[in-house]
N, C-alpha and C positions, 0 to 999 in steps of 0.2 A: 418499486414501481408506484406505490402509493405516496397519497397526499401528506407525506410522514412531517410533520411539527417541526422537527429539529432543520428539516430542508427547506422548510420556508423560512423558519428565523435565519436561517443561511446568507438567502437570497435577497432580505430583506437587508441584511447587514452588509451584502455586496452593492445593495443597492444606492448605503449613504454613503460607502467611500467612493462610489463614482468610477467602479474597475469599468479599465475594456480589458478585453479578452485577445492574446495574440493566436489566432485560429487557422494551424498548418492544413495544407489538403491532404486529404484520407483516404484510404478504400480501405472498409471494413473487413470485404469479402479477401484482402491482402493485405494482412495484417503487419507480418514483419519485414516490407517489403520499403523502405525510406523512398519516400515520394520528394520529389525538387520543387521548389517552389518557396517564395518568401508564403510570411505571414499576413494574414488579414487584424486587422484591427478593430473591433465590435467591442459594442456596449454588449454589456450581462443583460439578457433579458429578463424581463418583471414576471415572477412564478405566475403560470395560472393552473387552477385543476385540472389533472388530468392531464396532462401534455407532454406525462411522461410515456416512452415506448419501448420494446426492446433494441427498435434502431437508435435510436436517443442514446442507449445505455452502450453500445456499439460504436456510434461515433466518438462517444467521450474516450473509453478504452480505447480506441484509432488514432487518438490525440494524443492521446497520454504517450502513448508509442511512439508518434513524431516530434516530441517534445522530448522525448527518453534519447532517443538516436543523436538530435543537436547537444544537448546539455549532457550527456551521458558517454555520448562518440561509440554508441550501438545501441541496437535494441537490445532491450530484457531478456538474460537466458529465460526469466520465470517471472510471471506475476500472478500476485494474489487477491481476489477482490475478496474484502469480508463482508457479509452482512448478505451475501447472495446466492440462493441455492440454480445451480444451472441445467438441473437435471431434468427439466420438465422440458416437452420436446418445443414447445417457441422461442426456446432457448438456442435450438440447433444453429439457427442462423446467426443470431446476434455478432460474432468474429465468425472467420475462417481466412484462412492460407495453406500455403502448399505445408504440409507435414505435421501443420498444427494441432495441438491436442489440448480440448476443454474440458476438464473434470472437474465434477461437482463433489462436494462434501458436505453432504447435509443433515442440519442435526433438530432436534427436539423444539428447538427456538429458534427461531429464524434468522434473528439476529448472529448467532451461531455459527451460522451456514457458512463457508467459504468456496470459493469457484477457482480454479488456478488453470492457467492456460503458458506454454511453452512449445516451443519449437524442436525437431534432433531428439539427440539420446544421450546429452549432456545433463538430464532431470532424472531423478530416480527418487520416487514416490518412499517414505520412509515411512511414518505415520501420524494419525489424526486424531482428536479429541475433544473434549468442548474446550472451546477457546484456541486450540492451535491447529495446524499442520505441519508437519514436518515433510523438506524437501534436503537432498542430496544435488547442490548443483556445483558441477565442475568439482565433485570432489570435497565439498567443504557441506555441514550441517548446516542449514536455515530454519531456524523458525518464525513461523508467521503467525501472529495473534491475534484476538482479538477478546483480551481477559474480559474474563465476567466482573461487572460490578460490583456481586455482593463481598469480594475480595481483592479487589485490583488495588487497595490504599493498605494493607494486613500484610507486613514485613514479611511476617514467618509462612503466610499462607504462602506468599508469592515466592519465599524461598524453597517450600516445597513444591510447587507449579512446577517452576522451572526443573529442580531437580530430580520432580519425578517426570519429568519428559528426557530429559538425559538419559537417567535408566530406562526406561520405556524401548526406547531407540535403538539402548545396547549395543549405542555407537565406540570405539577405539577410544580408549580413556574421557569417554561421555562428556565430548566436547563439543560445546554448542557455539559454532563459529561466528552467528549474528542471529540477531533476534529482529524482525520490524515487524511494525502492524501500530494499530488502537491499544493501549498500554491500560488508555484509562488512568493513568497515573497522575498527579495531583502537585506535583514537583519534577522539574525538566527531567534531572539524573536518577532519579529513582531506580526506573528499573536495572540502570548500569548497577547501583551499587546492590540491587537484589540480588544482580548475578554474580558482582564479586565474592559476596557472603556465600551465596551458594556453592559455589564453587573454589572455595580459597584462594582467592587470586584478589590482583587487584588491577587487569586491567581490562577490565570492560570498559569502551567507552562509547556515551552519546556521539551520531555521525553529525549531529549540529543539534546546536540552543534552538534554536530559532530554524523558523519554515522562510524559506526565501523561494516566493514563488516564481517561477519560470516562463509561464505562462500569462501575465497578468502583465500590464503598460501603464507606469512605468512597473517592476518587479515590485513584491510591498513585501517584507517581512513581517509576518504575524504569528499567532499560533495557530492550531490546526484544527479545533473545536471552533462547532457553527458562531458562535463569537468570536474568535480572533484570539482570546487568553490563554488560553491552555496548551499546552505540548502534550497533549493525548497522544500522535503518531509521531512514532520516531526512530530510529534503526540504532541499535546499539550492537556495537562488535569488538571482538579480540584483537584489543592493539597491540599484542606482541605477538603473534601470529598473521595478522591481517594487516595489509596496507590499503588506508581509505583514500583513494582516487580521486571521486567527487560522490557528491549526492546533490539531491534537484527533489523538489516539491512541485506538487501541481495542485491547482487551485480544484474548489469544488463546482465550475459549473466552465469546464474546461471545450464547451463547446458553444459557449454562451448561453445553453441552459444549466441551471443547478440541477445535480443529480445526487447528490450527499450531502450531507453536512461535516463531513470529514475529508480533510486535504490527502491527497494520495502520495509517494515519496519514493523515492528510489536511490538502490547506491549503486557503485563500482567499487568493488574491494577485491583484491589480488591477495593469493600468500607472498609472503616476506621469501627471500631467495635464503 
């Protein structure tokens, strides 16, 4: 919710490419509920202080949703917001739907924190730590990150991250069927090939090089770091186990205000028959 540096060089660099913004209709308070209706077509508006809210923070989430259902062909069994603790009660309202459930994970930094919100009894909560979450959805391991810095670019660190959330989990042959989140990684495939080392294999793989945003007129391919270079966020999964469907980026200021400086992303990945 604050005047954070990195959201306004965001907003400022949305500002020279000239985006409009494709803007679905929403109800927050019905979250997973696909509203009909084309899109609006809006300029990004120009950051000013303080203009952030938790309904702000709510609509974007509501977007992202009606962007996930076109480009995805349903909503999100789960999503994970990083960088957000939701446990504090003005929080209550920000989403809600019939059966929905918002939990907060919050940690020492705040940055840290993560917020996950899902629908049913297709999610089952596995475990947390600095820098990840672990979810069970439909059956398959997710992890969601958002590595710490002082070792996000350190091979061997990130080989043990990973592998000691495997054991952690003490999941059936400590298989981690996707990984997405803030990588913080420094080179597109990296993390893929952290995971192969980690786990002797070799197929992990990036769900896309490149963020091809969905939401943005015409779409722009960039990367996902408030300048545009970098593949910070990215989903990596088990391609001999996993069939990658689609996946879809959403821009950072997905209701035509900026609310992060990080692109948010989503997949559809099936087991293999």
């Amino acid at each position: 919710m604050s005047d954070q540096r990195f959201t306004k060089s965001t907003n400022s660099n949305a500002m020279d490419w000239e985006e409009e913004i494709l803007q679905y209709p929403t109800d927050r308070h019905n979250l997973n509920s696909p509203i009909e209706g084309p899109a609006n077509k809006l300029p990004i508006n120009k950051y000013k202080n303080r203009q952030h809210n938790v309904g702000v923070f709510g609509d974007h989430l509501s977007q992202v949703y009606q962007h996930f259902q076109r480009a995805l062909g349903g909503m999100p069994d789960i999503m994970v917001i990083g960088e957000m603790d939701s446990s504090h009660q003005d929080f209550n309202m920000m989403v809600s739907g019939n059966n929905l459930t918002l939990n907060s994970f919050p940690n020492k930094k705040a940055c840290q924190s993560f917020s996950a919100t899902w629908q049913g009894i297709q999610v089952k909560q596995l475990t947390a730590g600095v820098g990840y979450v672990v979810f069970a959805v439909n059956g398959l391991n997710i992890v969601f990150v958002h590595v710490p810095n002082e070792f996000a670019t350190n091979e061997q660190r990130m080989i043990d991250f990973y592998y000691g959330i495997a054991q952690d989990v003490n999941i059936s042959g400590n298989i981690i069927h996707a990984v997405l989140g803030d990588t913080n990684q420094r080179r597109t495939n990296f993390t893929a090939s952290v995971l192969n080392n980690a786990f002797g294999v070799n197929t992990y793989q990036t769900a896309s090089d490149t963020a091809v945003l969905v939401d943005t007129f015409p779409p722009r391919e960039t990367g996902t770091n408030s300048n545009g270079k970098l593949m910070y966020d990215v989903a990596v999964y088990r391609s001999d186990l996993l069939e990658l469907k689609n996946v879809a980026y959403i821009s950072q200021s997905s209701t035509t205000f900026t609310v992060t400086d990080h692109c948010g992303l989503g997949i559809h990945v099936e087991l293999k028959k």
